[in-house]
Predicted model as a PDB file, atoms N, CA, C, CB and O in Angstrom, pLDDT in the B-factor column:
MODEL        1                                                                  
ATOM      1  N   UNK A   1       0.818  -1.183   0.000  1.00 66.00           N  
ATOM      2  CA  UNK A   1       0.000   0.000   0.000  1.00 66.00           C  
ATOM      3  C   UNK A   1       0.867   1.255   0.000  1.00 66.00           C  
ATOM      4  CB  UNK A   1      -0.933  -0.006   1.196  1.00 66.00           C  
ATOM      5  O   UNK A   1       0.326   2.253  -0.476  1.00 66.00           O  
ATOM      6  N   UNK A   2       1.997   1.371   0.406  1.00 71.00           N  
ATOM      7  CA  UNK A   2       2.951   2.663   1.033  1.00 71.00           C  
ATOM      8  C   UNK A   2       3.460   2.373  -0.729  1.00 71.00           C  
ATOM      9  CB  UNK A   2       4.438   2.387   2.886  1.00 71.00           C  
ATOM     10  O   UNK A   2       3.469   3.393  -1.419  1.00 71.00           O  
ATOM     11  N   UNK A   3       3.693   1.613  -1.131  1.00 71.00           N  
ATOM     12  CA  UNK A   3       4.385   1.917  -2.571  1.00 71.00           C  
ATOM     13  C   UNK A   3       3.879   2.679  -3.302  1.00 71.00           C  
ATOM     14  CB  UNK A   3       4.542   0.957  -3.391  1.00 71.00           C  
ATOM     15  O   UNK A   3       4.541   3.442  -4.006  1.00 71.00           O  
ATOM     16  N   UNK A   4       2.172   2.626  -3.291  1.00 79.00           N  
ATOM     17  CA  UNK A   4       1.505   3.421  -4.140  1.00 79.00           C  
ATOM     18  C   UNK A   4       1.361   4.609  -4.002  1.00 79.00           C  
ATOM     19  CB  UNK A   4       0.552   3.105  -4.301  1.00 79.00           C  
ATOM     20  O   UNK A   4       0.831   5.401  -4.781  1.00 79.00           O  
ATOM     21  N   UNK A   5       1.841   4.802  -2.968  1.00 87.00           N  
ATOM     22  CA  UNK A   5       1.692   6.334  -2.177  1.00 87.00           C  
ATOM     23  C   UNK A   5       2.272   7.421  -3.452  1.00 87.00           C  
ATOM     24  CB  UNK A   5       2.933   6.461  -0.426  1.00 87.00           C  
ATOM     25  O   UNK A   5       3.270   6.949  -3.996  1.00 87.00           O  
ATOM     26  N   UNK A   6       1.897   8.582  -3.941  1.00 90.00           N  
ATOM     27  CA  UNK A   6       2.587   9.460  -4.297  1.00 90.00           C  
ATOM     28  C   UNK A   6       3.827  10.321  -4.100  1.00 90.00           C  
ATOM     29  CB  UNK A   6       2.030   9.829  -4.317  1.00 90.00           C  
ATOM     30  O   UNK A   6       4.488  10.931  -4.941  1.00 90.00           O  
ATOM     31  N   UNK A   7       4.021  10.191  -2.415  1.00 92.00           N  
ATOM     32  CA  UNK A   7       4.923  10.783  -1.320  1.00 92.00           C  
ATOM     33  C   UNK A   7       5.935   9.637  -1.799  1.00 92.00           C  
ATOM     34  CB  UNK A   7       4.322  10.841   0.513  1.00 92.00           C  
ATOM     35  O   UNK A   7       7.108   9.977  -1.646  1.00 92.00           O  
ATOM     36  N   UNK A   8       5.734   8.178  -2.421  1.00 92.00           N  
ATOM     37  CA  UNK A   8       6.807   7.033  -1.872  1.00 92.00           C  
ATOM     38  C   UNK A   8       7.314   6.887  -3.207  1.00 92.00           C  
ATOM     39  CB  UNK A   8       6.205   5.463  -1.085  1.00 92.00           C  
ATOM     40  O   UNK A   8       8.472   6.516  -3.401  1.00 92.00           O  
ATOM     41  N   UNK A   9       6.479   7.169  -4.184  1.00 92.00           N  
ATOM     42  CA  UNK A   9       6.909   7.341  -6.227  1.00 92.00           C  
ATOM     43  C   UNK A   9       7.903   8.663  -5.944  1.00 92.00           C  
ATOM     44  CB  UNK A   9       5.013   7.978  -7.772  1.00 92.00           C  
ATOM     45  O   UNK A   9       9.110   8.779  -6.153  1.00 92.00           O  
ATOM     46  N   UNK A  10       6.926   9.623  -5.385  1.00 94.00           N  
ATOM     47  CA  UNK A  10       8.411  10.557  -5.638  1.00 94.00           C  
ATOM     48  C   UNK A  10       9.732  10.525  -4.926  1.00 94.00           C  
ATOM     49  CB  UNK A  10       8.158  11.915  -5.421  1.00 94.00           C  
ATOM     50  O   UNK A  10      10.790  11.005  -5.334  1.00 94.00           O  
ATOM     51  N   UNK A  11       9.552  10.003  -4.002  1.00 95.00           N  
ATOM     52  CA  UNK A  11      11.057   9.450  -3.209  1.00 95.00           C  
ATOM     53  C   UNK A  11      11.914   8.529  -4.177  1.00 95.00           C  
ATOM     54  CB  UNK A  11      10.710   8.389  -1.703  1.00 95.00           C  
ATOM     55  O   UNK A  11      13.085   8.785  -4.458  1.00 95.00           O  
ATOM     56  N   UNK A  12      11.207   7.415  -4.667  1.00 94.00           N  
ATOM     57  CA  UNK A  12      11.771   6.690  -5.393  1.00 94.00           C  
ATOM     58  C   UNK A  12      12.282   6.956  -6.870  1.00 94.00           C  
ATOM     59  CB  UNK A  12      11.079   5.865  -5.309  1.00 94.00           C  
ATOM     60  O   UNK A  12      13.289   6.399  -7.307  1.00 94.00           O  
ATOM     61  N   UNK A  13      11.699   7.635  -7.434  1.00 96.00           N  
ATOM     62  CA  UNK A  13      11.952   8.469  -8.698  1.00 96.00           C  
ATOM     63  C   UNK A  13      13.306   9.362  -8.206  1.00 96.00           C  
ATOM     64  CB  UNK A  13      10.466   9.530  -9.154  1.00 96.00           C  
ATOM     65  O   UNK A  13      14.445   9.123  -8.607  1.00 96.00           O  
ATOM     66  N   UNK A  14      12.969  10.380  -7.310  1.00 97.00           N  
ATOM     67  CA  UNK A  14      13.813  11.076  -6.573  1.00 97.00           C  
ATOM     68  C   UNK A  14      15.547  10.798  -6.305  1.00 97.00           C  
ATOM     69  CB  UNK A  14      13.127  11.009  -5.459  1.00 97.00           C  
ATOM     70  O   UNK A  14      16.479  11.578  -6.501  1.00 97.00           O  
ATOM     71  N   UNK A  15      15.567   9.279  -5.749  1.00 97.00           N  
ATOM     72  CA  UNK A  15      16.426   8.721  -5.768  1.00 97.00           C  
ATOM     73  C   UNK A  15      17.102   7.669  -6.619  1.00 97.00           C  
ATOM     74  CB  UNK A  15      16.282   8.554  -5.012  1.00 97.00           C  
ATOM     75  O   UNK A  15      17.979   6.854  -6.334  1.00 97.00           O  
ATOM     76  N   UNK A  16      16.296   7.972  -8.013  1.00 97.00           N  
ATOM     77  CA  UNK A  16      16.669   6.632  -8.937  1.00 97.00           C  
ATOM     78  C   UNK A  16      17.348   8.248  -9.998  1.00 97.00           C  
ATOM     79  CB  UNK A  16      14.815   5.132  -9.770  1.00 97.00           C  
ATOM     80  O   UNK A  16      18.522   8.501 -10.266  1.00 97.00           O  
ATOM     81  N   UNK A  17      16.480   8.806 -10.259  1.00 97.00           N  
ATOM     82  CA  UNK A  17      17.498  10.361 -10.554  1.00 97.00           C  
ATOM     83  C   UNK A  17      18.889  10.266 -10.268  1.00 97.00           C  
ATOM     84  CB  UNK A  17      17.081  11.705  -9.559  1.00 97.00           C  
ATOM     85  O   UNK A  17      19.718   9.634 -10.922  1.00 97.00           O  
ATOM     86  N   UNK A  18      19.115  11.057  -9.065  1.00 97.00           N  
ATOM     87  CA  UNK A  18      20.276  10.631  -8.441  1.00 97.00           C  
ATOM     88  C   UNK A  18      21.571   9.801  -8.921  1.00 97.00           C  
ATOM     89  CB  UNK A  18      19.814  10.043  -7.586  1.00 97.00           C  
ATOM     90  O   UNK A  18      22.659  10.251  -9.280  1.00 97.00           O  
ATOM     91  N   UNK A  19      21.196   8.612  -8.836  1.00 97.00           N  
ATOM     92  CA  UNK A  19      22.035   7.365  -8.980  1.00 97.00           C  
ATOM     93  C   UNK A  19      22.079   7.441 -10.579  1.00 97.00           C  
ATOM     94  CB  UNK A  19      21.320   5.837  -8.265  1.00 97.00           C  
ATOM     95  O   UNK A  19      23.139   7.071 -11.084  1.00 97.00           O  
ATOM     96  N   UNK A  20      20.986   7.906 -11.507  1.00 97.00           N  
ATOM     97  CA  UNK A  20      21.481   7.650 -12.804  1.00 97.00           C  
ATOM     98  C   UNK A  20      21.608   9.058 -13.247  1.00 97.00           C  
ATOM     99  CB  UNK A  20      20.563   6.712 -13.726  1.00 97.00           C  
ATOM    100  O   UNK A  20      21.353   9.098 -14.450  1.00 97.00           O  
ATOM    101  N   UNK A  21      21.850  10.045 -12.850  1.00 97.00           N  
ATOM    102  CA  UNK A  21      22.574  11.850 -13.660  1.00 97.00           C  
ATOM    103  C   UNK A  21      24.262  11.175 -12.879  1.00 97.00           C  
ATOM    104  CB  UNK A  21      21.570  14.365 -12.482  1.00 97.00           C  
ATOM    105  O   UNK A  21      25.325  11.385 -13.464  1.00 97.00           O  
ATOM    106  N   UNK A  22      24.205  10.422 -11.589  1.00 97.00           N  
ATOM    107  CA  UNK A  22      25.473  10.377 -11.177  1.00 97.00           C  
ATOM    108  C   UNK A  22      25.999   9.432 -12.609  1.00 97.00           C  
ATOM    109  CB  UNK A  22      25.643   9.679  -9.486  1.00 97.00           C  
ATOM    110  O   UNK A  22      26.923   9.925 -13.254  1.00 97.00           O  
ATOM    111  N   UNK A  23      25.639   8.611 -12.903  1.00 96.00           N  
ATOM    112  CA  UNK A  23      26.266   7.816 -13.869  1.00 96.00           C  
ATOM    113  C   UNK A  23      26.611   8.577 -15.203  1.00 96.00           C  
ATOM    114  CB  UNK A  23      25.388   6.660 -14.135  1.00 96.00           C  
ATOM    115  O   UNK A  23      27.769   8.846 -15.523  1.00 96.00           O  
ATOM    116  N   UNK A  24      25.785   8.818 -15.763  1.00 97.00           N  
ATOM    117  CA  UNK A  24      25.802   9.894 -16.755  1.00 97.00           C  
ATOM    118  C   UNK A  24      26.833  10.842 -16.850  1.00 97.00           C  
ATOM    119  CB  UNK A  24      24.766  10.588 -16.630  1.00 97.00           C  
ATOM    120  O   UNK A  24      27.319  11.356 -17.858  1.00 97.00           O  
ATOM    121  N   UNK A  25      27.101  11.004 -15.661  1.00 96.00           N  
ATOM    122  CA  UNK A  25      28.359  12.546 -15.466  1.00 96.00           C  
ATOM    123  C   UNK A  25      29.338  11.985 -15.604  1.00 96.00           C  
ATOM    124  CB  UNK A  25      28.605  13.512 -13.989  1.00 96.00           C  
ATOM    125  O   UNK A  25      30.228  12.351 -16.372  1.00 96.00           O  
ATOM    126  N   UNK A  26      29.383  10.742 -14.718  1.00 96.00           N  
ATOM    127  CA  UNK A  26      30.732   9.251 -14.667  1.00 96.00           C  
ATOM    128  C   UNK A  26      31.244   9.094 -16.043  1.00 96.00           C  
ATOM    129  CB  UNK A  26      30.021   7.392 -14.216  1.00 96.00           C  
ATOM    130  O   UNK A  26      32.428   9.276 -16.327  1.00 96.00           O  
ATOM    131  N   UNK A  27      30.093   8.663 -17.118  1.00 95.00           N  
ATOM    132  CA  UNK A  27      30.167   8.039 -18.187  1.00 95.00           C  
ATOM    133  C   UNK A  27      30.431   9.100 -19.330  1.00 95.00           C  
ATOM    134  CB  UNK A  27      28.990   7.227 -18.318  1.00 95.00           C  
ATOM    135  O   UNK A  27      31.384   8.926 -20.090  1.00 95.00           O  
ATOM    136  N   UNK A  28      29.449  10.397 -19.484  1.00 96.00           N  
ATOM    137  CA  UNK A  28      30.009  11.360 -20.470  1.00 96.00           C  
ATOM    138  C   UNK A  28      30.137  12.555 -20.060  1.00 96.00           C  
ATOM    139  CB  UNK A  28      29.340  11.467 -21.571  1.00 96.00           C  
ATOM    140  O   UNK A  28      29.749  13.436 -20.827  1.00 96.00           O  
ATOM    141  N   UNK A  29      30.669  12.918 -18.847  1.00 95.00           N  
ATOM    142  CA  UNK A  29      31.184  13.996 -18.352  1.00 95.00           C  
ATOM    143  C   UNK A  29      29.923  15.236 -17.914  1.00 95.00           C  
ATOM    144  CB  UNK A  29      32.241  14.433 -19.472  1.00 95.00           C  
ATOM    145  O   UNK A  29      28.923  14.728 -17.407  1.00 95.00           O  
ATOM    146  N   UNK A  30      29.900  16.242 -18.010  1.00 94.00           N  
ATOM    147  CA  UNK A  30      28.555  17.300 -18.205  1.00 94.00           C  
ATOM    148  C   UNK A  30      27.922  17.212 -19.051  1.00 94.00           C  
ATOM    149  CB  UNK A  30      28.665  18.540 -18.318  1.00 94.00           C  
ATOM    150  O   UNK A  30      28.500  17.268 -20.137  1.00 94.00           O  
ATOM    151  N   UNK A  31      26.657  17.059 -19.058  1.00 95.00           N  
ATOM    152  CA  UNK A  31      25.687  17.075 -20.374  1.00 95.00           C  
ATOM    153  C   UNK A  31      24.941  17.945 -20.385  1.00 95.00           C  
ATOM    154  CB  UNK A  31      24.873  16.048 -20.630  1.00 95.00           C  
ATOM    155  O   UNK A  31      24.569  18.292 -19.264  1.00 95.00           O  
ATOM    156  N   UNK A  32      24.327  18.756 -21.632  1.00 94.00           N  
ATOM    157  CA  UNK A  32      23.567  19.623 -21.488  1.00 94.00           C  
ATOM    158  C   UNK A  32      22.116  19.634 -20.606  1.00 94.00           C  
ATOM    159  CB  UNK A  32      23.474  19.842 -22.611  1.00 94.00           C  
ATOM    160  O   UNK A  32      21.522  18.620 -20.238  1.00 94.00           O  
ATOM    161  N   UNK A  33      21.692  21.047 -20.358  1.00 96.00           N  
ATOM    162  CA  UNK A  33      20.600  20.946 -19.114  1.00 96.00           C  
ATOM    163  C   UNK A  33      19.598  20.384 -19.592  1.00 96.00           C  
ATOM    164  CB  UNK A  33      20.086  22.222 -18.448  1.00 96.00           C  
ATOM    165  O   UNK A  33      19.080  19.581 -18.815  1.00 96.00           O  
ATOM    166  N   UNK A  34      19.146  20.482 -20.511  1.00 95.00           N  
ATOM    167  CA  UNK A  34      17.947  20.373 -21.785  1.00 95.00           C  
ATOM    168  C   UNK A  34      17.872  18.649 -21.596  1.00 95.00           C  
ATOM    169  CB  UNK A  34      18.598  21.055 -23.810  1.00 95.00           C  
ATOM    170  O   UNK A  34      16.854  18.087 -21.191  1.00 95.00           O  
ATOM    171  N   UNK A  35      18.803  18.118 -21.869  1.00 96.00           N  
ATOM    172  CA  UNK A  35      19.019  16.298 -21.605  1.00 96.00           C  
ATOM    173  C   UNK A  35      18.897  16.392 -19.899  1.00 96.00           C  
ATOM    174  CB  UNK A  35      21.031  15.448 -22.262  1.00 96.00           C  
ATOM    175  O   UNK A  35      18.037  15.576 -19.568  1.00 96.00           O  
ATOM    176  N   UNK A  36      19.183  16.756 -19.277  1.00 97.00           N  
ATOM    177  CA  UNK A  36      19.143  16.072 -17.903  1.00 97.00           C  
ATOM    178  C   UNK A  36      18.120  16.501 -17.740  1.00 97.00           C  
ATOM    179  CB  UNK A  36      20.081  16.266 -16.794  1.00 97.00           C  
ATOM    180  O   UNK A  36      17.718  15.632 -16.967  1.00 97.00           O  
ATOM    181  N   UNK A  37      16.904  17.499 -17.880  1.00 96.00           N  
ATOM    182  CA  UNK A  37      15.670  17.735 -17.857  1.00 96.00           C  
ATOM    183  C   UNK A  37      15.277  16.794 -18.021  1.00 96.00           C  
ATOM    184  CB  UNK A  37      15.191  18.501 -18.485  1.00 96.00           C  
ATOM    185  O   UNK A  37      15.121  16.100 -17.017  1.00 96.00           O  
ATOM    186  N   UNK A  38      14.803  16.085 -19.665  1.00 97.00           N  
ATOM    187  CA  UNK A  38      14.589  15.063 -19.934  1.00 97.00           C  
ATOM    188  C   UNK A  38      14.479  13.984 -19.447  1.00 97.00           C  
ATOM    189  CB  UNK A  38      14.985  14.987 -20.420  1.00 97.00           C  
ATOM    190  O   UNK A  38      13.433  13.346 -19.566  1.00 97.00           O  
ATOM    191  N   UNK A  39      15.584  13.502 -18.752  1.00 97.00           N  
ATOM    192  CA  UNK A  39      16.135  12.224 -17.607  1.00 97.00           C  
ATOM    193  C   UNK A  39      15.398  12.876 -16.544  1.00 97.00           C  
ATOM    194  CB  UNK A  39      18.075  11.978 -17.192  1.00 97.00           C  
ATOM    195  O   UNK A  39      15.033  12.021 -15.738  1.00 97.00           O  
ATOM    196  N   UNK A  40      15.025  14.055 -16.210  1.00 96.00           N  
ATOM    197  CA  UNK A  40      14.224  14.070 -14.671  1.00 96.00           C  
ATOM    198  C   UNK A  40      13.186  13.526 -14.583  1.00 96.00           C  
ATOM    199  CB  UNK A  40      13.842  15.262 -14.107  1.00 96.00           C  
ATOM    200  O   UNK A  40      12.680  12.951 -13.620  1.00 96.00           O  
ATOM    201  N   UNK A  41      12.725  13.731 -15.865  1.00 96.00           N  
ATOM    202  CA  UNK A  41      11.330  14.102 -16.042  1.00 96.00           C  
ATOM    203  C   UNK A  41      11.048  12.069 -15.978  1.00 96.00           C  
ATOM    204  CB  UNK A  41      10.884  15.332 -17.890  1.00 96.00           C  
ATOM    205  O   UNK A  41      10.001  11.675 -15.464  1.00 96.00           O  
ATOM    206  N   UNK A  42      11.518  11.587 -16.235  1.00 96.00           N  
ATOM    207  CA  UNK A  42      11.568  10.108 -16.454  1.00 96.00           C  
ATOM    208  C   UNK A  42      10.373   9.353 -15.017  1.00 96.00           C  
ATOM    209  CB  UNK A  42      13.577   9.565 -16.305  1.00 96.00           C  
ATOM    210  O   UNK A  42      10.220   9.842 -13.897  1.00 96.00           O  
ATOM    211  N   UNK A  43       9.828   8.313 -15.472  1.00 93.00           N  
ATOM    212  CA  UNK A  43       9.382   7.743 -14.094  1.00 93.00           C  
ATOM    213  C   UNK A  43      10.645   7.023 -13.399  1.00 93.00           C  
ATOM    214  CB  UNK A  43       8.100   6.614 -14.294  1.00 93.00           C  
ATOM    215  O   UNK A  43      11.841   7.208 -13.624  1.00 93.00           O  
ATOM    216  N   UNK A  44      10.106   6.266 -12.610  1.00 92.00           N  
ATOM    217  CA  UNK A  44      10.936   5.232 -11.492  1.00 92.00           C  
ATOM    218  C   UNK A  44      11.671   4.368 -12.320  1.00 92.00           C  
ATOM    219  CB  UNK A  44       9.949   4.233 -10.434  1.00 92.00           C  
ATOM    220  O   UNK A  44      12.854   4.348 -12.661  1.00 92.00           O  
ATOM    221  N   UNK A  45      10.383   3.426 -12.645  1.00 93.00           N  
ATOM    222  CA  UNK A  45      10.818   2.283 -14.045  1.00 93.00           C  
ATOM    223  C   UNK A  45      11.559   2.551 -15.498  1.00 93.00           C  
ATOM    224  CB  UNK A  45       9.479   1.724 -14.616  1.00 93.00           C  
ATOM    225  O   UNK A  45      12.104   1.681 -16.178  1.00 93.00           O  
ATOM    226  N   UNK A  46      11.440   4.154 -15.862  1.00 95.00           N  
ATOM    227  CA  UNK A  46      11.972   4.728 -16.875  1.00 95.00           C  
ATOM    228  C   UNK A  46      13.328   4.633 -16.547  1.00 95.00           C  
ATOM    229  CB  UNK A  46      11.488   6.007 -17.144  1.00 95.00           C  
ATOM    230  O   UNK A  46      14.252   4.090 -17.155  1.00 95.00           O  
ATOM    231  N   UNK A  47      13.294   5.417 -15.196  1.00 96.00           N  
ATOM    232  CA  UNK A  47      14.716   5.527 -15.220  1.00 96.00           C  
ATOM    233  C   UNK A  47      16.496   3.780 -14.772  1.00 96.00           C  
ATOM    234  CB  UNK A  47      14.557   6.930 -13.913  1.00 96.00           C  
ATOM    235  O   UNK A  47      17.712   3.593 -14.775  1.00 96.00           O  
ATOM    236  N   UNK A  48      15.129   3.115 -14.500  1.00 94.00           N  
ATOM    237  CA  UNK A  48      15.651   1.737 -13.897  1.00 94.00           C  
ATOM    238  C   UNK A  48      16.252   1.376 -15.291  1.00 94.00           C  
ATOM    239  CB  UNK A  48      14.376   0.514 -13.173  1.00 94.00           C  
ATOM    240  O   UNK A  48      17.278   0.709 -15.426  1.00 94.00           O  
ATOM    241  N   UNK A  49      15.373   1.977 -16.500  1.00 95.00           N  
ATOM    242  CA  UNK A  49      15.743   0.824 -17.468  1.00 95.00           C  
ATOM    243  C   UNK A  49      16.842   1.470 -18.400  1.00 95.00           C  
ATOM    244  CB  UNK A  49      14.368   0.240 -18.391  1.00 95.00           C  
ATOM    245  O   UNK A  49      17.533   0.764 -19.134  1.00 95.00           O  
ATOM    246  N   UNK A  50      16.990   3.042 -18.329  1.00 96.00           N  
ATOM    247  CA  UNK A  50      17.851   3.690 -18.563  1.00 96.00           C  
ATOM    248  C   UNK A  50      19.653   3.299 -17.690  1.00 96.00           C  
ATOM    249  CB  UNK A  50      17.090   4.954 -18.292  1.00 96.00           C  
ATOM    250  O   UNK A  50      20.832   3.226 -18.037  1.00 96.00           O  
ATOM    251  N   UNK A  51      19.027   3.185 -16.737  1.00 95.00           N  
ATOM    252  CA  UNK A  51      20.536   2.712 -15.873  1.00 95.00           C  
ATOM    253  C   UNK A  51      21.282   1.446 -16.493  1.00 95.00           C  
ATOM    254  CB  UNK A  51      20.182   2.206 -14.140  1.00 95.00           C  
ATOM    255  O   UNK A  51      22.472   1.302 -16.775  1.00 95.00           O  
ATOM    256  N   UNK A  52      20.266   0.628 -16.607  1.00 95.00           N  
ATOM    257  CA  UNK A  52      20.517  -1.023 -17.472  1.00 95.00           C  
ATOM    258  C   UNK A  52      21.264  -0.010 -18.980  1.00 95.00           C  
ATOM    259  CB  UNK A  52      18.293  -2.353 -18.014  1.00 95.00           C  
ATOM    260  O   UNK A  52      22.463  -0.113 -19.241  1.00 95.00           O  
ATOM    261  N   UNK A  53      20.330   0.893 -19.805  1.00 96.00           N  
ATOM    262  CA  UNK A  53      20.657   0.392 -20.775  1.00 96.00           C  
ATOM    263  C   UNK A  53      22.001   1.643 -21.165  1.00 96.00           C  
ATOM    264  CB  UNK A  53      19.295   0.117 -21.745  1.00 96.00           C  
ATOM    265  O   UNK A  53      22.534   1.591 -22.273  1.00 96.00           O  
ATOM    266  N   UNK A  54      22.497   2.867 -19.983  1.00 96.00           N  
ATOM    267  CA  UNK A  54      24.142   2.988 -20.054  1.00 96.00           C  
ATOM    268  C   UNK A  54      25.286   2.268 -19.926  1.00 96.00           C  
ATOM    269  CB  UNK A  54      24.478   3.615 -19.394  1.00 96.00           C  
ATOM    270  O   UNK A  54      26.340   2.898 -20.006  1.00 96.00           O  
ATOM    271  N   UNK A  55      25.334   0.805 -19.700  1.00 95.00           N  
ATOM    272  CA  UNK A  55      26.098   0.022 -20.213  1.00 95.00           C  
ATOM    273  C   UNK A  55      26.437   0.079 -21.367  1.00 95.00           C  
ATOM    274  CB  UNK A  55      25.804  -0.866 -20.062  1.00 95.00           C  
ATOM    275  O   UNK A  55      27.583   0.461 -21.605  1.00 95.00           O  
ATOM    276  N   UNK A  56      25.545  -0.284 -22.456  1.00 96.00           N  
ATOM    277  CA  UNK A  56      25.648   0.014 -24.086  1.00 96.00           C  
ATOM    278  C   UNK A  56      25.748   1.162 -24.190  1.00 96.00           C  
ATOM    279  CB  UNK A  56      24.578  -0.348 -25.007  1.00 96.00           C  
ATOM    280  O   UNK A  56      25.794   1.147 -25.420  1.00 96.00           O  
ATOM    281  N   UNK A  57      25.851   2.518 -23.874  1.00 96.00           N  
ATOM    282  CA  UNK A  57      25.598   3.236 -24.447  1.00 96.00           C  
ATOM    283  C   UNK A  57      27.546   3.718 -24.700  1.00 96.00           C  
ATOM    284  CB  UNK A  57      24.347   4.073 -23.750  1.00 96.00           C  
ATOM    285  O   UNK A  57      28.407   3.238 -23.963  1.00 96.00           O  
ATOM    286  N   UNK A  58      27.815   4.513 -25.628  1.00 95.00           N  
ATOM    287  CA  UNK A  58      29.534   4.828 -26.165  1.00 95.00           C  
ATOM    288  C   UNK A  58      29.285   6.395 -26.454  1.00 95.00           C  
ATOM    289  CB  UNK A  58      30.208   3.792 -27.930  1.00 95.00           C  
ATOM    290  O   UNK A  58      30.184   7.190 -26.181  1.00 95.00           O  
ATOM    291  N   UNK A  59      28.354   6.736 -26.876  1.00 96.00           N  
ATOM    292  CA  UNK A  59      28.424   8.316 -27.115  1.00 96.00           C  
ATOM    293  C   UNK A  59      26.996   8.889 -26.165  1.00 96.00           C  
ATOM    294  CB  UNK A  59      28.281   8.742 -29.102  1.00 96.00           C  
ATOM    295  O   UNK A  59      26.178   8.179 -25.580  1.00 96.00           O  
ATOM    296  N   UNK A  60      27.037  10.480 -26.254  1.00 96.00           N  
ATOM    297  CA  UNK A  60      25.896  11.294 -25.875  1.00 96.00           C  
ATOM    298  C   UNK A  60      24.588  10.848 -26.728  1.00 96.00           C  
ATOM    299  CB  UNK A  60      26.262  12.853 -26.117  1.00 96.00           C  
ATOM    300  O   UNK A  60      23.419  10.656 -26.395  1.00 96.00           O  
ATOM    301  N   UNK A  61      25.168  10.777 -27.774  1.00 97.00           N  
ATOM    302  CA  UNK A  61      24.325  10.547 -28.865  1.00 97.00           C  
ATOM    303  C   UNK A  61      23.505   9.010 -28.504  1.00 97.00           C  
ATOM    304  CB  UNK A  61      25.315  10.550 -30.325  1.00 97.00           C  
ATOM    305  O   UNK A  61      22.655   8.778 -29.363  1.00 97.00           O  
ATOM    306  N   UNK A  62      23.560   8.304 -27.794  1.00 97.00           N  
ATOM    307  CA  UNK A  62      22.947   7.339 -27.386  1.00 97.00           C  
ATOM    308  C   UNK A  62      21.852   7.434 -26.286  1.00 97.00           C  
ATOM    309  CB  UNK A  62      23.832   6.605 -27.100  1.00 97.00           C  
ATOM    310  O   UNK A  62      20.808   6.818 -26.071  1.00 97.00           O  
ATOM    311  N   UNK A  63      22.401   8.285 -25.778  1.00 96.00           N  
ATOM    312  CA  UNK A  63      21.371   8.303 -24.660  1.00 96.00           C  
ATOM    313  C   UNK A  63      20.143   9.163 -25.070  1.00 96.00           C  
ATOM    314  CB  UNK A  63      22.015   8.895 -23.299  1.00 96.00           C  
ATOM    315  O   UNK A  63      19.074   8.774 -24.601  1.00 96.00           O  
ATOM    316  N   UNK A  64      20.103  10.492 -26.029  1.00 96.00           N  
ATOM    317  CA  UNK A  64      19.567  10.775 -26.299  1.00 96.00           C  
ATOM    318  C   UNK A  64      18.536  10.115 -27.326  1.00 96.00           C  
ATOM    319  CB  UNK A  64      20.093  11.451 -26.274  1.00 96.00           C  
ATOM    320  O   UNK A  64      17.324  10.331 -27.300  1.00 96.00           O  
ATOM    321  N   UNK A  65      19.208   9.255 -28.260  1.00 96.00           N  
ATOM    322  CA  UNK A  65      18.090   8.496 -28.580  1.00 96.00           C  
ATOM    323  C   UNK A  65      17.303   7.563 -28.155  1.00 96.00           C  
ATOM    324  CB  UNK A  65      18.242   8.146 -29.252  1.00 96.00           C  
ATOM    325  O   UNK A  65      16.324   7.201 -28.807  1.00 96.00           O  
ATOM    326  N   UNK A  66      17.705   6.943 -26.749  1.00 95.00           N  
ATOM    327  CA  UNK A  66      17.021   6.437 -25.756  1.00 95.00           C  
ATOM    328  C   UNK A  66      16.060   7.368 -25.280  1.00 95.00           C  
ATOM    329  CB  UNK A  66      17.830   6.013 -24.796  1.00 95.00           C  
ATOM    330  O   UNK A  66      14.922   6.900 -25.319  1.00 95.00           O  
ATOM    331  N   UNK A  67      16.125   8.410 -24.886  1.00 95.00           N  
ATOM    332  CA  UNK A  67      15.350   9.282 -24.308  1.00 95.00           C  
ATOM    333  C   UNK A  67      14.057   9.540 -25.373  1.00 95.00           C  
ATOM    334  CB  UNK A  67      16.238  10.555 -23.943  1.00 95.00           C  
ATOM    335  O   UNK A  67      12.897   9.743 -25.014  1.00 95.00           O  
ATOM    336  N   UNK A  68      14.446   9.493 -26.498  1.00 93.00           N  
ATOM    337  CA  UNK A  68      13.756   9.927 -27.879  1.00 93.00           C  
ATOM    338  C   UNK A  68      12.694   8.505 -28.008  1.00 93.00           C  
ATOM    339  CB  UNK A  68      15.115  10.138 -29.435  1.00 93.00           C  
ATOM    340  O   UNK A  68      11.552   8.781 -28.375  1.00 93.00           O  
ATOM    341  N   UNK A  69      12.934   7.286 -27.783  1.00 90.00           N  
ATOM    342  CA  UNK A  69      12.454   6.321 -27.554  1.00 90.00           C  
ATOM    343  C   UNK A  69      11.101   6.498 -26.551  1.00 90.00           C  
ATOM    344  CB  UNK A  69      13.501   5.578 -27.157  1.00 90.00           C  
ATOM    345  O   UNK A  69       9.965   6.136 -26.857  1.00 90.00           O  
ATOM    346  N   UNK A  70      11.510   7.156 -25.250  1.00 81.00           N  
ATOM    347  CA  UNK A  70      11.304   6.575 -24.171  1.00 81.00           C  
ATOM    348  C   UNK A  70       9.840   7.658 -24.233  1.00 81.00           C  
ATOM    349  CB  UNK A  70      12.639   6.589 -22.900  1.00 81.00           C  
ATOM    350  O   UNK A  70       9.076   7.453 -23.290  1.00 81.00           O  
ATOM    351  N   UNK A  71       9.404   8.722 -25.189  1.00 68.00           N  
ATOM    352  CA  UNK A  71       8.577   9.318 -25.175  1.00 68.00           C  
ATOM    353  C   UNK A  71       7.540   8.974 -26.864  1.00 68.00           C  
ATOM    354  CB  UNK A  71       9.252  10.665 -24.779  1.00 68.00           C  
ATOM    355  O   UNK A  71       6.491   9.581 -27.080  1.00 68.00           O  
TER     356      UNK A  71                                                      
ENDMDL                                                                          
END                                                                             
């Protein structure tokens, strides 16, 4: 029941953010604001599957077409 909570999505979103702009910065240094908007804006599960799929990713240019996907 507490999962469904709105208060407990945005914690979790909140903190799945976090862990994947940290990767992102790891992986291609600063990225423009306009893209990390994008990645905010992501759900919980959006962003879970984004974390999986910066493994593959080799350029900026990847993630953005993930993102381009993901809408």
């Amino acid at each position: 029941m507490i999962k469904e909570s709105v208060i407990y999505q945005d914690i979790v979103q909140k903190q799945a953010f976090k862990m994947i702009s940290r990767q992102i910065k790891k992986r291609f240094g600063d990225v423009n604001d306009s893209l990390m908007t994008q990645v905010r804006e992501l759900s919980a599960d959006d962003l879970e599957d984004l974390g999986e799929a910066l493994f593959d990713f080799s350029e900026v240019a990847d993630l953005v077409a993930c993102l381009e996907q993901q809408h």
